[in-house]
C-alpha positions as CSV (number, residue, x, y, z in Angstrom):
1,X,0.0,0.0,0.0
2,X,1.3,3.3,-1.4
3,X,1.3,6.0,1.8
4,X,2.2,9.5,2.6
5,X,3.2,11.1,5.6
6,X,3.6,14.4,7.1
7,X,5.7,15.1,9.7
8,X,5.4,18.9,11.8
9,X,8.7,18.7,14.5
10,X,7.7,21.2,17.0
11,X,9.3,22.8,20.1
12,X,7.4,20.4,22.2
13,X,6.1,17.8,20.5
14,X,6.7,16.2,17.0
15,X,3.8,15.4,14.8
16,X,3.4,12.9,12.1
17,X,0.1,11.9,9.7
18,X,0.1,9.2,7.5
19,X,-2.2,8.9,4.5
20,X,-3.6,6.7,2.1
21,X,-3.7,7.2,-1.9
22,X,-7.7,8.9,-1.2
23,X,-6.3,11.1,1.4
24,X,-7.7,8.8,4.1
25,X,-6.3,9.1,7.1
26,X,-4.8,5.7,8.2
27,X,-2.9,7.3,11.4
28,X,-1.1,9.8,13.5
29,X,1.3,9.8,15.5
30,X,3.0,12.0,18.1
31,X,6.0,12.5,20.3
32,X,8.6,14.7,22.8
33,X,10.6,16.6,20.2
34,X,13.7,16.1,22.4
35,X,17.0,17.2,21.3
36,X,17.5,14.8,18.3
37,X,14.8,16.0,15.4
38,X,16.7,12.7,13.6
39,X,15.2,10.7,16.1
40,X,12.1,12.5,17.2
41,X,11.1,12.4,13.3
42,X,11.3,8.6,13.3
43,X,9.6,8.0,16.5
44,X,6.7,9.9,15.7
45,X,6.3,8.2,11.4
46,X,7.0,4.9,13.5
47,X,3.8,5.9,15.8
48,X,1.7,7.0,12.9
49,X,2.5,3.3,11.2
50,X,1.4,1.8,14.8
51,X,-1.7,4.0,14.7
52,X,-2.2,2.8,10.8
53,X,-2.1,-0.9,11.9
54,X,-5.1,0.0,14.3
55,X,-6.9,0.8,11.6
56,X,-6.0,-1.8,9.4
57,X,-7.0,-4.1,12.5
58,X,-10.3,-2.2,12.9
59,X,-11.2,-3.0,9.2
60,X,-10.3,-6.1,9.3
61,X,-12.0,-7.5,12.0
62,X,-16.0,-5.8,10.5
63,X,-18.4,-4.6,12.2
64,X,-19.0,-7.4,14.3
65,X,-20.1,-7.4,18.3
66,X,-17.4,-5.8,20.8
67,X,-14.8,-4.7,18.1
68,X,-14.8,-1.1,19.8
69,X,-14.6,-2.8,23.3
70,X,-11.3,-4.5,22.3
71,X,-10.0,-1.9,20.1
72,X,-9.9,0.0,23.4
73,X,-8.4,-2.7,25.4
74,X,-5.9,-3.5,22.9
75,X,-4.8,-0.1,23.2
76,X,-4.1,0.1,26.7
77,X,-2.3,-3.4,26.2
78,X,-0.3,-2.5,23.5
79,X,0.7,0.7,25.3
80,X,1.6,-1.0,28.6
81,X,3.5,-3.7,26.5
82,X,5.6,-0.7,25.4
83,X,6.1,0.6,28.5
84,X,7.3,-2.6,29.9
85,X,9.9,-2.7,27.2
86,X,11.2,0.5,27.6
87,X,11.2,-0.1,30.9
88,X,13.3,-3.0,30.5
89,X,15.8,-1.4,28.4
90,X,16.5,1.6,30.2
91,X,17.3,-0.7,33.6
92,X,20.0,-3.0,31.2
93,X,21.2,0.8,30.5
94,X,21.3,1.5,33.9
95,X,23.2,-1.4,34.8
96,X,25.6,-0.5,31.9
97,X,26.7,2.7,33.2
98,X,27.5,0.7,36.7
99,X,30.7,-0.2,35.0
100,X,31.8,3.5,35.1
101,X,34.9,3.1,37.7
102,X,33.4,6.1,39.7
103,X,30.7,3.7,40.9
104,X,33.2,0.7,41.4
105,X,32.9,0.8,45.4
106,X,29.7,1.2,45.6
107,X,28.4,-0.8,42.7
108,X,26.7,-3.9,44.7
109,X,24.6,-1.4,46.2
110,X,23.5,0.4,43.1
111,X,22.7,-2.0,41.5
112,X,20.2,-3.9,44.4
113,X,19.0,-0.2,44.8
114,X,18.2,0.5,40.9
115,X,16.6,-3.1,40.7
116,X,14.3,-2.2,43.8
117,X,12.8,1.0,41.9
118,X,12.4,-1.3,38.8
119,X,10.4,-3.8,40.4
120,X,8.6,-1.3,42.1
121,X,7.5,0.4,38.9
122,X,7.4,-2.6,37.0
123,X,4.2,-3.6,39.3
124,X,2.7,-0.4,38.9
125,X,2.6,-0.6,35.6
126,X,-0.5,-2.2,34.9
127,X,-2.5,0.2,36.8
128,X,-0.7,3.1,35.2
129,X,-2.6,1.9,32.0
130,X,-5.8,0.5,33.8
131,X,-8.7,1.9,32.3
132,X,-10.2,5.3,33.5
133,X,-6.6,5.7,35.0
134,X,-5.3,9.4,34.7
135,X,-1.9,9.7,33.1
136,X,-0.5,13.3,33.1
137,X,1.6,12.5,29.9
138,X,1.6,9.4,27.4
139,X,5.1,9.7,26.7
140,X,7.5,7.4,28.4
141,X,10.0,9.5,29.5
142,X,7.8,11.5,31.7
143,X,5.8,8.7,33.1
144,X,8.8,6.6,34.1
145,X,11.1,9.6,35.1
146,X,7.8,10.8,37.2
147,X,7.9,7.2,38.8
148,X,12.0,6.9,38.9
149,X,12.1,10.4,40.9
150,X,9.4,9.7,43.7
151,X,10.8,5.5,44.2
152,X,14.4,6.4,44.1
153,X,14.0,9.0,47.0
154,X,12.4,6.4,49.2
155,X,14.5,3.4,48.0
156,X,17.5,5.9,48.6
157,X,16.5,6.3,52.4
158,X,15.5,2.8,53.1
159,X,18.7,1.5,51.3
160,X,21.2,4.3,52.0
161,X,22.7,5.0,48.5
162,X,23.1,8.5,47.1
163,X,19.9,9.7,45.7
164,X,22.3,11.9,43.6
165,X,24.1,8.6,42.4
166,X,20.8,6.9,41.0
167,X,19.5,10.2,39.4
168,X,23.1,10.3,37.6
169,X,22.7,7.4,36.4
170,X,19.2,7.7,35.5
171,X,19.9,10.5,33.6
172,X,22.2,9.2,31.6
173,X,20.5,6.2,30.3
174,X,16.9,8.0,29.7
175,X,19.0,10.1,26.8
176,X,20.3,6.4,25.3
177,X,16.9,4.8,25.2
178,X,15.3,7.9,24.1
179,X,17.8,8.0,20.8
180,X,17.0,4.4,20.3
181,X,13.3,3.9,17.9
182,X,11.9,-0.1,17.8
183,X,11.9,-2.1,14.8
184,X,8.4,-3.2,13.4
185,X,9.4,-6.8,14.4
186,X,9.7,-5.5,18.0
187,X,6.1,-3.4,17.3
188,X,4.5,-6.5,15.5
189,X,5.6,-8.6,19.0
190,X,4.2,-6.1,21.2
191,X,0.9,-6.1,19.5
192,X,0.5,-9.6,19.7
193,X,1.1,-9.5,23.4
194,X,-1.2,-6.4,23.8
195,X,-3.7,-8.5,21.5
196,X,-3.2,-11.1,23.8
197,X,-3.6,-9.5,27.0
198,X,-6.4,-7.8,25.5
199,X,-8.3,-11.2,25.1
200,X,-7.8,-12.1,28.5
201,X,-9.5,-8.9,29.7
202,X,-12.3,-9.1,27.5
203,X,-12.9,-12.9,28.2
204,X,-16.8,-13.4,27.7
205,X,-17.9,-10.2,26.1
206,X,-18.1,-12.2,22.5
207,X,-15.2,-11.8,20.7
208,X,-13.7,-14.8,18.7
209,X,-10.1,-15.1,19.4
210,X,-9.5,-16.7,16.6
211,X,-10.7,-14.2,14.0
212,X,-9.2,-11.7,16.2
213,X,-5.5,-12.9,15.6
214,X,-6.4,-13.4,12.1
215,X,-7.2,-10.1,11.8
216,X,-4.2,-9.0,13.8
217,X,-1.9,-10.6,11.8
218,X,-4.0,-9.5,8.1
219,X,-2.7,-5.5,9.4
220,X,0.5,-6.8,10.2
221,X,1.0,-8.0,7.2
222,X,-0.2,-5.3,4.9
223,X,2.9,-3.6,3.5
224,X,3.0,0.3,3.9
225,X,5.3,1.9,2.1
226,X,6.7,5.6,2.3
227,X,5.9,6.8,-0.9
228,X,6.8,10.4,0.1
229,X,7.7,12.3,3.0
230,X,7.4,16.3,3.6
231,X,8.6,18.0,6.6
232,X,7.0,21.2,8.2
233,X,7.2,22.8,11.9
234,X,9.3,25.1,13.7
235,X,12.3,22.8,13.6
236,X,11.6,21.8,9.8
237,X,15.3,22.8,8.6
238,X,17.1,20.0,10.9
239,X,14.7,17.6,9.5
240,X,16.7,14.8,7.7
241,X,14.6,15.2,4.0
242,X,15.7,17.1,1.2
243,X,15.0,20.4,0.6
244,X,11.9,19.5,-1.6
245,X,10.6,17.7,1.2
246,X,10.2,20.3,3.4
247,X,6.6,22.9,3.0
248,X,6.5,26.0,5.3
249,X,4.2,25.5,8.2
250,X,1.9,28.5,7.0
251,X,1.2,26.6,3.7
252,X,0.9,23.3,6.1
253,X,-1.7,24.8,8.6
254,X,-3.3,26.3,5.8
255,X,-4.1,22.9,4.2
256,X,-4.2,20.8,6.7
257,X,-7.4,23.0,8.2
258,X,-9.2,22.9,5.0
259,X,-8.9,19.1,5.0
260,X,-10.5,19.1,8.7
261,X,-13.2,21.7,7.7
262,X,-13.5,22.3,4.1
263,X,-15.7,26.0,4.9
264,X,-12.3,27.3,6.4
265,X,-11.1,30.8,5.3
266,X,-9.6,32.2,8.7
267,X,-6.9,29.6,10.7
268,X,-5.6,30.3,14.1
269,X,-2.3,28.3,15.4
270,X,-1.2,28.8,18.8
271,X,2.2,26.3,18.7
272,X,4.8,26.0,21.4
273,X,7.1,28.7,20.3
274,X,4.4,30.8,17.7
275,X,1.5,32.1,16.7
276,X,0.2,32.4,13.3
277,X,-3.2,34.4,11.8
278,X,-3.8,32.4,8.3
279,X,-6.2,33.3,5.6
280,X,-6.9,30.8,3.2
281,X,-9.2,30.9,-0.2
282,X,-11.9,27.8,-1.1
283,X,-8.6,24.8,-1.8
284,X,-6.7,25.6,1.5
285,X,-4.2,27.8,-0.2
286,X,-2.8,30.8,2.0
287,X,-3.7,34.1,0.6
288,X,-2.1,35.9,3.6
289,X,-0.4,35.7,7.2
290,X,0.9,37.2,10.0
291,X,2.7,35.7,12.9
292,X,4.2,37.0,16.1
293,X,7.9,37.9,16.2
294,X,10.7,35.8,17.5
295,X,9.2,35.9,21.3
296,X,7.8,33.2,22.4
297,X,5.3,35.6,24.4
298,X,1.8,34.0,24.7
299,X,2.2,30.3,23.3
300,X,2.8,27.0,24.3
301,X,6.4,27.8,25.9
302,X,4.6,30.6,28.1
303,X,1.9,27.9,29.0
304,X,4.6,25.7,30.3
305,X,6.1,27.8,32.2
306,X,3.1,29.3,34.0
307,X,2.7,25.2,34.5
308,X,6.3,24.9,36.2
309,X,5.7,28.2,38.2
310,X,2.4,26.5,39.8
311,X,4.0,22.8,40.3
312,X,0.8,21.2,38.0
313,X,0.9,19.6,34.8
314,X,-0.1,21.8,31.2
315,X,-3.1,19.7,31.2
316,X,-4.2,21.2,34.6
317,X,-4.2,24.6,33.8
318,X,-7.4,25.0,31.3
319,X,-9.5,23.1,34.0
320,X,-8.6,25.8,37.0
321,X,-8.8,28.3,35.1
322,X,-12.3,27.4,34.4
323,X,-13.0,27.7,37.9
324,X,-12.4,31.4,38.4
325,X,-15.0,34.0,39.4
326,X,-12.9,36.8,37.6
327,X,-10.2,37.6,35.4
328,X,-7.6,39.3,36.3
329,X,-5.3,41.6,33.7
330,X,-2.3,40.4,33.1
331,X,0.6,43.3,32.1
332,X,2.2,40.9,30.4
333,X,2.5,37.6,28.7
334,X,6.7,37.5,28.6
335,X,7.9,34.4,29.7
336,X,10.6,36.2,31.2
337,X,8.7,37.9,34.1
338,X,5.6,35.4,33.8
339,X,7.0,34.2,37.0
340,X,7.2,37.6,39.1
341,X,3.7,38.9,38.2
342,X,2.2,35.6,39.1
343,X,4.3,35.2,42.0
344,X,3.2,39.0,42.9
345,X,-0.6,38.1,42.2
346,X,-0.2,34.8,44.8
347,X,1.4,37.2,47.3
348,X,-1.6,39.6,47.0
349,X,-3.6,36.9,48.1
350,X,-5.0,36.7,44.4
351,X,-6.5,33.1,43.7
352,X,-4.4,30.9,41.1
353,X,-8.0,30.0,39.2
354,X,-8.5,33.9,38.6
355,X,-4.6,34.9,37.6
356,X,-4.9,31.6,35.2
357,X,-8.4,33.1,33.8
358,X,-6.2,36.4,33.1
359,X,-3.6,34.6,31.6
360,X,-5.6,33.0,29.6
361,X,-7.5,35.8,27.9
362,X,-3.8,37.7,27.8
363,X,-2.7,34.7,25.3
364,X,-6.0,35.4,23.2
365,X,-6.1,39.1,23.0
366,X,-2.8,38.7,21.8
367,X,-3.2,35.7,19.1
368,X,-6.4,37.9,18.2
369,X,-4.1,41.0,17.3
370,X,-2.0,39.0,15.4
371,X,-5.4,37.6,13.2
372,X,-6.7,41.4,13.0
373,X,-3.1,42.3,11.1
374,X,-3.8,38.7,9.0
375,X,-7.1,40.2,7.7
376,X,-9.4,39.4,10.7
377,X,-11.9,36.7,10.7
378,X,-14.1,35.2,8.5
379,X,-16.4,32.8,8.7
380,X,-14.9,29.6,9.2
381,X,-12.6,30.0,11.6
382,X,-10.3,27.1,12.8
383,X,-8.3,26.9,15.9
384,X,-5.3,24.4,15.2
385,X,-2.5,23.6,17.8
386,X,-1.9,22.3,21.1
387,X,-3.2,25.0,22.7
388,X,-6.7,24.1,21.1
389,X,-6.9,21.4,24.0
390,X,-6.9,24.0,26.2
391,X,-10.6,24.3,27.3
392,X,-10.0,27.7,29.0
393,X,-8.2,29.1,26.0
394,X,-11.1,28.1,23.7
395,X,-13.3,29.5,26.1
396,X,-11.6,33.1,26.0
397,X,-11.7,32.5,21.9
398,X,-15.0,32.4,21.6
399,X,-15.9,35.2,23.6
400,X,-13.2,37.6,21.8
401,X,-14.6,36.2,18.4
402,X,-18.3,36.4,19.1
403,X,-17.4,39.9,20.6
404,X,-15.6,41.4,17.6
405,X,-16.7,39.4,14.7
406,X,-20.2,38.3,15.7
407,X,-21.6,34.7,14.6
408,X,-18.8,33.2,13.4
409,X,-18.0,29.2,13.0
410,X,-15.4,28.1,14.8
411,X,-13.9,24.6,14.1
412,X,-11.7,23.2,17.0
413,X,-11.1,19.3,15.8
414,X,-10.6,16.7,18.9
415,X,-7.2,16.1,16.0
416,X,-6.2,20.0,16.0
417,X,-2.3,19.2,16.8
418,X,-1.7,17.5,14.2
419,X,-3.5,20.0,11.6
420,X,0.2,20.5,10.2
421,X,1.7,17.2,9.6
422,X,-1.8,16.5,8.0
423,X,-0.9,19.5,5.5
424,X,2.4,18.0,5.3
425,X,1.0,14.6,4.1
426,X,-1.6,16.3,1.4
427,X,1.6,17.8,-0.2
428,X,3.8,14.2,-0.1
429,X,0.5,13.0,-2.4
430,X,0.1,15.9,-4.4
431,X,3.7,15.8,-4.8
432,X,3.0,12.0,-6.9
433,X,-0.2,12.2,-7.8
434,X,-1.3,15.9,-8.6
């Protein structure tokens, strides 16, 4: 099967989409951008191939009784199997860097100390991807760095080596497995183990587990090949493509929110390090822009660090904000004294759900300002970006639109974030087949 992706490398995260020959999406795939694009790239084309094996699996097993059920299960299987693996390989690491002479006296110890937070974590793992069970990230470095941190401090009391010497280590080995991107053999083997897990869980609810594997090993053995590649994002330039691979991210938002919502003439993209105000014409193609300048003021970056400053996750902040009686005005959405005027606010005995609502309308007034200079909005209007899971950012959207440009349609897609690499893959076909 012919296929073509798109793949955005953010600041933050890396995005990749991978379609069929009728511009079907077969999957997506996302990612930490870390410090190796190289790598980053690969992971997430690799996770938009996993995600494109779902759906091969999906239409291969009908429209029979349960198939959602154990779609659902399988995917908490096949994400735990990939945990478990990771998990595996980054304690061999571990025990790898144990050979550095520095730890030679205290080695023994160590190494009973590392094995004590891998055990640990090992039998949390399961209920780390039990169903309903809240992760603050999918990605395994924050999940297992999150669990390393809080067992190593207790294992380090209880057993008496340096916390410092574990978190060295630890360190250390996260960067070697996170360079490191699984071969489809290891994928197709970690599937079947999901798929069999999966079973287990599902036991009585219907489902053949005969046709099941059959159908299993039918997406496993469809062939997708990379017929193109284009690269967009803020990091696009270190991609590893040629230089007729690569499509601006203007262009690439621009399509990419046409294919979501054909009606779209007015695109806003709040990304981790940018903002963009897009106008497109009836095909997707960009008839004018404006972005901000080089600051990162008032996008995902900002968001993050607001997030550090108040020790909660990003995924926290849009649901307190929501709880505010009032918003506050912010002076200033610079991430460089983000931190004093909130830590000024706290001290004035200001609550952190109304500074968050002012923060939150800040970032808006400003992406607004940038659309006005684009050519304002017209109806549609799509919000693309990670900051379109934001619920109290959309919130503050709406308002400012409905109180400047009136009754307007706004399209926010559940898939916003990867509205680029879905741009991206619509040029890699038209780049064959126009």
């Amino acid at each position: 099967m012919r296929t073509f992706i798109g793949i955005d490398l953010g600041s933050t995260t890396t995005k990749a989409v991978l379609l069929d020959e009728n511009l079907e999406v077969l999957g997506r795939g996302i990612t930490n951008s870390r410090s190796n694009y190289d790598v980053a790239a690969s992971v997430s084309k690799q996770e938009a191939k996993i995600g494109a094996r779902f759906t091969l699996f999906r239409q291969a097993l009908g429209s029979g009784g349960g198939v959602e059920l154990l779609l659902e299960v399988l995917e908490r299987n096949f994400r735990l199997e990939q945990f478990l693996s990771g998990l595996r390989q980054l304690e061999e690491t571990c025990e790898a860097y144990l050979e550095d002479p520095r730890f030679r006296d205290v080695k023994g110890a160590l190494r009973q100390a590392l094995s004590a937070v891998f055990r640990r974590i090992e039998e949390e793992a399961p209920g780390i991807y039990a169903p309903g069970a809240d992760r603050k990230s999918d990605f395994f470095r924050d999940i297992a760095g999150s669990r390393f941190m809080n067992l190593s401090e207790s294992v380090s009391r209880e057993s008496g080596v340096a916390f410092d010497a574990m978190l060295n280590i630890y360190d250390k080995s996260i960067i070697d497995i996170e360079s490191r991107v699984s071969s489809d053999e290891t994928v197709s083997r970690q599937l079947s183990n999901g798929l069999s897990r999966a079973l287990s869980e599902v036991k009585g609810a219907g489902i053949g587990e005969a046709g099941a594997r059959a159908a299993l090993a039918k997406a496993l053995e469809c062939g997708l090949e990379e017929t193109y590649v284009v690269g967009t994002g803020y990091g696009r330039v270190r991609l590893p493509f040629p230089k007729e691979h690569i499509r601006s991210e203007i262009l690439c938002h621009g399509l990419g929110a046409h294919m979501m919502f054909p009606g779209t003439r007015t695109v806003l993209d709040i990304g981790g390090q940018d903002t963009k105000g897009i106008q497109v014409d009836g095909n997707g193609i960009v008839t004018n822009f404006q972005m901000n300048d080089r600051c990162a003021a008032g996008c995902g970056r900002y968001l993050g660090y607001i997030a550090d400053e108040m020790k909660i996750g990003l995924h926290e902040l849009g649901p307190m904000a929501m709880k505010a009686t009032r918003s506050l005005r912010i002076n200033s959405t610079c991430t460089v004294f983000a931190g004093a005027e909130l830590r000024d606010r706290l001290a004035l005995g200001e609550s952190r759900a109304d500074i968050l609502a002012g923060l939150h309308r800040a970032i808006i007034l400003r992406a607004m300002s940038i659309i006005s200079r684009s050519g304002g909005v017209t109806d549609q209007f799509t919000f693309t970006g990670g900051v379109a899971k934001n619920e109290a950012a959309v919130n503050e959207l709406r308002k400012l639109v409905r109180e400047n440009y009136g009754d307007v349609t706004i399209n926010i897609s559940p898939e916003s974030i990867y509205t680029g690499a879905l741009g991206g893959a619509s040029f890699a076909r038209r780049a064959v087949l126009a």
